[in-house]
C-alpha positions as CSV (number, residue, x, y, z in Angstrom):
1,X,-21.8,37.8,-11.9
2,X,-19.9,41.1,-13.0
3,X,-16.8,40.2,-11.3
4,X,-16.9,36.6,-12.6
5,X,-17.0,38.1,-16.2
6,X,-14.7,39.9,-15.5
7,X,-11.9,37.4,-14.3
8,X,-13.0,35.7,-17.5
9,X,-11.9,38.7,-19.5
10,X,-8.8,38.7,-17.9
11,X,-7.8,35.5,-18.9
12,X,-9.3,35.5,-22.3
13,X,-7.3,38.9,-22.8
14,X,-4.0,37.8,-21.7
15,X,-4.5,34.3,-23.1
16,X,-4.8,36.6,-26.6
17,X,-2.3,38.8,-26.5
18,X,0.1,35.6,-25.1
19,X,-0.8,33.9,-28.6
20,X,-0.5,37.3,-30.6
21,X,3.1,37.7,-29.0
22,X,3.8,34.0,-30.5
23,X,3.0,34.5,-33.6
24,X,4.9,37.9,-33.6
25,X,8.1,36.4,-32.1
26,X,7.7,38.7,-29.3
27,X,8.2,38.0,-25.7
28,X,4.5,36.2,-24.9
29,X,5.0,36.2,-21.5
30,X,5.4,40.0,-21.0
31,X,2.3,40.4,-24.1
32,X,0.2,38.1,-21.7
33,X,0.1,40.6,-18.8
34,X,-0.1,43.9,-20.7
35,X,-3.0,42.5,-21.9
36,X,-4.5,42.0,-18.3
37,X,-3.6,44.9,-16.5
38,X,-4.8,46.4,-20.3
39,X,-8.0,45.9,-19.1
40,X,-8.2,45.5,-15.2
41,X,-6.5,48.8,-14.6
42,X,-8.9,51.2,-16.9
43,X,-12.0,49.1,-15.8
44,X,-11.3,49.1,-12.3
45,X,-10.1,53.1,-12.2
46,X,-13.7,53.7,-14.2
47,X,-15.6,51.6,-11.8
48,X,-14.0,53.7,-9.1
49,X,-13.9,57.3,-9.6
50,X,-17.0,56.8,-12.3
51,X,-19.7,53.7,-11.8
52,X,-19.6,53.8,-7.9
53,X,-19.9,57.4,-7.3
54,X,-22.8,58.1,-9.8
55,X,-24.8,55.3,-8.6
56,X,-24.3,56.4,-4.9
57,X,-25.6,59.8,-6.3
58,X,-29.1,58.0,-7.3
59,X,-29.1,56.4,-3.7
60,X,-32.3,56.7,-2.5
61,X,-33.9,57.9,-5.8
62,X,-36.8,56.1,-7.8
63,X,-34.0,55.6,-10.4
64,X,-32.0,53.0,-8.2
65,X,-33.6,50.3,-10.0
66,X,-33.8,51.9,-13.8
67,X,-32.5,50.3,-16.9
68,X,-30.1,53.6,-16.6
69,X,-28.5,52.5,-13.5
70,X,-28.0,49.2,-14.2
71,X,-26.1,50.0,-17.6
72,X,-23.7,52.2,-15.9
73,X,-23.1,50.0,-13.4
74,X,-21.9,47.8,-15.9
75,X,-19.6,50.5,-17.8
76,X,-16.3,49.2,-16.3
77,X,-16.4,46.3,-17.9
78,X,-17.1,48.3,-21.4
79,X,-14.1,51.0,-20.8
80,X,-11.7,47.5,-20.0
81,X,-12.7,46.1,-23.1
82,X,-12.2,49.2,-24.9
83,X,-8.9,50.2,-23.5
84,X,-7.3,46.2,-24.1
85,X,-8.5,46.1,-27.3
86,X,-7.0,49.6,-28.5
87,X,-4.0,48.2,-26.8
88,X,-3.7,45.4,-28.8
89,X,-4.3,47.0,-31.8
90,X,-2.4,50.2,-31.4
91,X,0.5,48.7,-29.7
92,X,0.8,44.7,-29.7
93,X,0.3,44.5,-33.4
94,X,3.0,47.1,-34.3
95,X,5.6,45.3,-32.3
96,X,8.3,44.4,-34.3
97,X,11.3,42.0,-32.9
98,X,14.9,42.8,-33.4
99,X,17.6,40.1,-34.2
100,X,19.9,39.4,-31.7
101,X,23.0,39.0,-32.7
């Protein structure tokens, strides 16, 4: 389910900043997949070196199954969101288009 929301992020995040980048006479295309890798690439390096390890830590501990666990297995998806959104904000919206010419 986590990966399927996640694929829907993608899209909905590039499908964003694709639109944003219209509006701003900037090249959409390009806009579209900073905004994806904006969030696959922090979510996937904090599922990695963060999420996985810690829960393999609890492995065989009562708090496998905690409410704890499952929140921080779940993190990645937070830090992607995060990370897109301050891209958008601190970078998308402040792009301003030369004339060519």
């Amino acid at each position: 389910m986590a990966m399927f929301l996640s694929i829907i992020l993608t899209m909905g995040f590039a499908y964003w900043f694709y639109k944003t980048a219209q509006r701003l006479h900037a090249n959409s295309v390009q806009w579209s997949i900073v905004g994806a890798f904006a969030y696959q690439l922090p979510a996937w390096a904090w599922m990695l070196m963060v999420s996985k390890p810690y829960l393999s830590s609890l492995q065989g501990t009562a708090n496998k199954s905690s409410m704890t666990a499952g929140l921080i297995g779940h993190t990645w998806l937070v830090v992607g969101i995060t990370v897109a959104l301050l891209v958008y904000r601190f970078a998308l919206l402040k792009t301003t288009v030369r004339d060519e010419g």
